[in-house]
Every structure is written in C-alpha cells, then in structure tokens.
N, C-alpha and C positions, 0 to 999 in steps of 0.2 A: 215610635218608642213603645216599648211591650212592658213597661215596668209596670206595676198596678201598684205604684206608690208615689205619695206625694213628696218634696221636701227637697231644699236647695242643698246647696255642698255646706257639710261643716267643716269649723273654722276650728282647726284644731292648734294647739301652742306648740308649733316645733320649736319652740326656745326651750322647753319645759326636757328634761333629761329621763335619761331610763334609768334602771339602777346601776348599769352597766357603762359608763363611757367610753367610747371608741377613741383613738387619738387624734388629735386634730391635722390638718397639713400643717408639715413644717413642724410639728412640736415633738421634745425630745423623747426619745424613745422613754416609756416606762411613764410620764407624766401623769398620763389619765389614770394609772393603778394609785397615785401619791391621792386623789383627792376621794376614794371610794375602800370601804369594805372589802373585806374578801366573801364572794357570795356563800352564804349560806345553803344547806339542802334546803329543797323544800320539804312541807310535812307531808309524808306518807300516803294518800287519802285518794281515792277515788272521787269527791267528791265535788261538784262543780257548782255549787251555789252560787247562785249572783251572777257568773261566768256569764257572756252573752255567745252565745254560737252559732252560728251559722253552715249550713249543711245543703249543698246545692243538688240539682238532681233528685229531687224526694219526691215526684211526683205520682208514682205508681205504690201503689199500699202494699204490694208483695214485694218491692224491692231493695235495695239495702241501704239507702239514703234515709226512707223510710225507718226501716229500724233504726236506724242510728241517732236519724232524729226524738225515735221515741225512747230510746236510751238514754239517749244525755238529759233529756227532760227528767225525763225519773232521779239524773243525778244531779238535779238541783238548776240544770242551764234554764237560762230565760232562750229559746231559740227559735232562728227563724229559717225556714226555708223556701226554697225558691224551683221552678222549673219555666219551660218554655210557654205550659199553657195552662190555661186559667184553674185546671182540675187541680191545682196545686194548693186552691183555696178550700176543698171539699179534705184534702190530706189535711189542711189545718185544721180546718173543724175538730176532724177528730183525735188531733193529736193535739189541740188546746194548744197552739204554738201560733205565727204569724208567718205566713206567704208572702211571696212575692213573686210576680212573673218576668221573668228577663232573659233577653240572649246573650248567653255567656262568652259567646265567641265576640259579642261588638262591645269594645273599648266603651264605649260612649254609656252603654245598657250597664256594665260592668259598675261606671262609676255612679251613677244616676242609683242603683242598686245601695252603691256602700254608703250614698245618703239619706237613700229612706230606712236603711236599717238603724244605720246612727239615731236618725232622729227619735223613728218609733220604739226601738229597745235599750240603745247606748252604743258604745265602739265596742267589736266585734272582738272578744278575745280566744276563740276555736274557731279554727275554718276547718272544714270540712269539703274535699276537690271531689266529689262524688261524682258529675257530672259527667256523660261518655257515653260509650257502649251508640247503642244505638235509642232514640226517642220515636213519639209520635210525629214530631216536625222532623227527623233526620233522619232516616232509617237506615238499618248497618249497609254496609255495602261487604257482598263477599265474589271477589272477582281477581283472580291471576295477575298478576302483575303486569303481564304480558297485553291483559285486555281494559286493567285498569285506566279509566282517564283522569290529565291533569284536576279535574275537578272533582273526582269521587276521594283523590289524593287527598287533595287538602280538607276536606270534608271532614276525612278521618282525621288529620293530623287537627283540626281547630276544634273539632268537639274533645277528644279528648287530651288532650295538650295541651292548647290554645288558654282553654279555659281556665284550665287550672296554674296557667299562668298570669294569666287577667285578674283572677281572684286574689291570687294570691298577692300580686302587686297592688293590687287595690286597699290591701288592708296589715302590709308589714312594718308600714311606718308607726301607724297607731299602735301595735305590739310594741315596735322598737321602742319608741316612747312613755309607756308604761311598763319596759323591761319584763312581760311575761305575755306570752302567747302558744298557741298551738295549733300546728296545720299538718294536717293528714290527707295527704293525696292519696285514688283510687289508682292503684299502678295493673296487674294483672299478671297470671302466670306468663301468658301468651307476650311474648317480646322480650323480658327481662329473664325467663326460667327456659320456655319453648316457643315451639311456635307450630301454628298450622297451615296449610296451604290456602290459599285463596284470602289469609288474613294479614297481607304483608303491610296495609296502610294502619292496619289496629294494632300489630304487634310492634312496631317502631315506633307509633303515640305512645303505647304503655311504657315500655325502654324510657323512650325520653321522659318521660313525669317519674323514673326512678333516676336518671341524673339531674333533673331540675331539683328533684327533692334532696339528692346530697349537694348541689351547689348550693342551693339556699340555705342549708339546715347552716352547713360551714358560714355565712354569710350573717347569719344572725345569730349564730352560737355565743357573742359577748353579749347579748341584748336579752337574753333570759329565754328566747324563744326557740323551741325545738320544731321541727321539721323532719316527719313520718311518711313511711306510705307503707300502704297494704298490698298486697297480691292477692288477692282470690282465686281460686281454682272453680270447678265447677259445682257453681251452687245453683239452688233449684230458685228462680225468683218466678213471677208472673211473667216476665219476657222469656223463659225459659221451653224450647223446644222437644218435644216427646224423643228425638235424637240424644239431645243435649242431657237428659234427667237420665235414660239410658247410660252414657258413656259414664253420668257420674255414680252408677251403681260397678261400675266396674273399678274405682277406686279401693286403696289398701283398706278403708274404713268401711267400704262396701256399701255406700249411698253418696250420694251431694249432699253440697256443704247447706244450709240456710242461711238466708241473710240475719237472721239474729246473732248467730256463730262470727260473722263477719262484722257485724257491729259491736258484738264484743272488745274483738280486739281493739277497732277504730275507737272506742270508748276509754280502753284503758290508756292508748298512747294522746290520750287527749286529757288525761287526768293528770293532777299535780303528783300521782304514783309515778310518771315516767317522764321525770323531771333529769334523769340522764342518760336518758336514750334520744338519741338525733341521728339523721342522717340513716335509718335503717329500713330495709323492708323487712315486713313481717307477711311469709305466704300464708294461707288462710286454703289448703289444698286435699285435706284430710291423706295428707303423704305420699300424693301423687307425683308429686316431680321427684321425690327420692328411688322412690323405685325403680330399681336400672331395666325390670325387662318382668311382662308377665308371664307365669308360669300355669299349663292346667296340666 
C-alpha cells in the first residue's frame, strides 16, 4: 500500500437524503417530486469556502493539477492532493494544502485514499480527475498501433481513464448524499477533438473520460452534482518537450497555453458559478482545433 495516510473506512448515513430524491423501485411515477422543493439556483460565486477538494496528479509544481490545486485554495477550499510519489508532500508544503500518495489505477489505494481524506479534512465535495498523461512511475508510451503491446494498451487506458473512474466512484455517493458536488475530468484535445500518430492508446483514454464525463454528469444531474471535463490543447507545463512548446507557438494565439490558464477554467466549473453547466467539455486550446488549415 503507497497511501501515506492513516484511517479506516468512514461510516457514512446512506439513510440520510440529498436535496434531490431519486424515485424508488416500484414507486409511482412523480412520488419523489410530491415530498421535495423545486430546486433553487444556486448563488452566483466563485467561491469555495469550507468546500473540501481534492485534486489528483499534482505532483510536479509546473503542472496543471498543481495550479489548480493552488487555485481553489486561494478560493476558499480546504484541499488535498495526491500523486504516485512521496514528492507530492514537498508540493504540499508549499501550497499549505495536505498530500497524499496513492495508485490511482488500484481499487484498493483508491478507497483507502477516500478514507484518509475524510478523516483528515472531511467528505470530498470537488474532485478533480487530473491524473494521466504520463508520471515518474509510468511513462507516456508513444508507439503505432501496429507495434503497441497488450500492456503498454492498458497502461494508457488505466492511467488516464481508469482513474478517473475509480475516483470518481469512490466519492459520488457522498455528493449524492449531500445533493451538491463537483468533478472535473482532465479529457484532452488528442481523442475527443484530434488526434496524432503514435498516440492511439492516449487519444481513446481521453475520448473515453469525455463519455464517462457525460454519462455521469446525466447520472447525478437529480442529486445537485455536475460533472465537467476540460480539454487542453498544448500547454507549456514542466513535462513539456522543446518540440512540444514549439508546435504550441504555432497556434492562432501564437504561444502555448499555461497551466494556470487551464486551471482557470477547472476552477470556475468547480464553483457554485457553474451550477448549470454538466456534461460539457470546455477546450482550453488557444483556437487551435477551430482553425481548418494554416496559411503563410
């Protein structure tokens, strides 16, 4: 076990309701609207006080888990973040938030995770699927299809998919239960917008975390909780290649994007401001998938 936290399972009241009730088996259509409010907006506000959040993948200080975690802190969240190795405690330091180390891909890490956060900060009401790309423990694989093996497959597919499917299961019942939550998956241009050669096992993870992200969003859309993802285009982080920072000077905006620009957005669809937006992606690409064809 990689977790660097203590604390057994908590014991939460699924007797207890969200503001939202679902209908029961067998009960007549319209039932669960007869004993509940019609929901209210919420108020307008960026701001997240008290919120607890969690933000996975934050491990490297130039990256965009990283902002984001320093983002939402500035907006009031008690938050805590997590990566595969212990450097993740040196990111909290400085961002005054709490760490944690776990592999996001194993069930077991996943849950053991959503206990020590409970305990040391409360139940989790912003998740953040950050997690992917490529880490220190998993490194990207970039390889043809053709030469790919079954194991570099699923590599891709559990780091950035997997996860953000684990996390998210791990903490939508506690949303559901307190009828308000927010989860923003890391999606990418690459699978959902375009794609490039040699990155067929990255571009079908990222695809899929933008249909997990509208079957969930629909899924808990009576329960108060929305369900977001981002798309990034090419932004300049610390895992970023002198290739990579290149191509993104060739965008409409005529540089790469940064990860604070990207946290941006992850910020706002996490705030009670985007209380009726679900189910969307927002690209984050400085207008590069619009453009049909470059001209010199």
């Amino acid at each position: 076990m990689a977790l660097d936290a203590r604390g057994g399972r908590s014991r939460r009241d699924m007797s207890r309701p969200g503001s939202v009730r679902r209908p029961r088996a067998g009960e007549p259509a319209g039932a669960a609207d007869q004993d509940r409010a019609e929901p209210l907006p919420e108020t307008v506000t960026m701001r997240l006080d008290g919120r607890v959040a969690l933000v996975t993948g934050a491990g490297s200080a130039g990256g965009i888990g990283y902002a984001t975690a320093r983002r939402l802190a500035e907006l009031g969240a008690r938050v805590a973040i997590v990566s595969t190795t212990r450097r993740i405690h040196d990111r909290a330091g400085e961002l005054g938030v709490t760490g944690f180390v776990a592999d996001l891909t194993d069930e077991s890490e996943v849950g053991a995770l959503a206990d020590a956060v409970a305990e040391q900060l409360g139940d989790v009401e912003v998740l953040v699927n950050n997690a992917g790309l490529a880490s220190r423990a998993s490194p990207e694989v970039l390889r043809p299809v053709a030469q790919l093996t079954y194991d570099e497959w699923r590599g891709e597919i559990d780091r950035n998919l997997t996860t953000a499917f684990l996390c998210s299961r791990a903490f939508i019942n506690g949303m559901s239960e307190r009828g308000w939550g927010r989860i923003v998956n890391l999606a990418a241009t690459a699978g959902p917008v375009n794609a490039l050669p040699t990155e067929a096992a990255y571009a079908a993870a990222k695809a899929g975390v933008v249909g997990l992200t509208r079957a969930l969003a629909m899924e808990m859309i009576a329960d108060g909780v929305t369900v977001n993802a981002v798309a990034p285009g090419i932004i300049h982080t610390a895992a970023s290649t002198l290739a990579e920072i290149k191509q993104g000077h060739g965008t409409p905006v005529g540089r790469p994007g940064t990860p604070d620009e990207v946290a941006a957005a992850i910020a706002f669809l996490c705030s009670p401001a985007a209380s009726y937006i679900t189910g969307q992606m927002l690209v984050v690409d400085g207008g590069n998938s619009v453009r049909e064809a470059q001209f010199r």
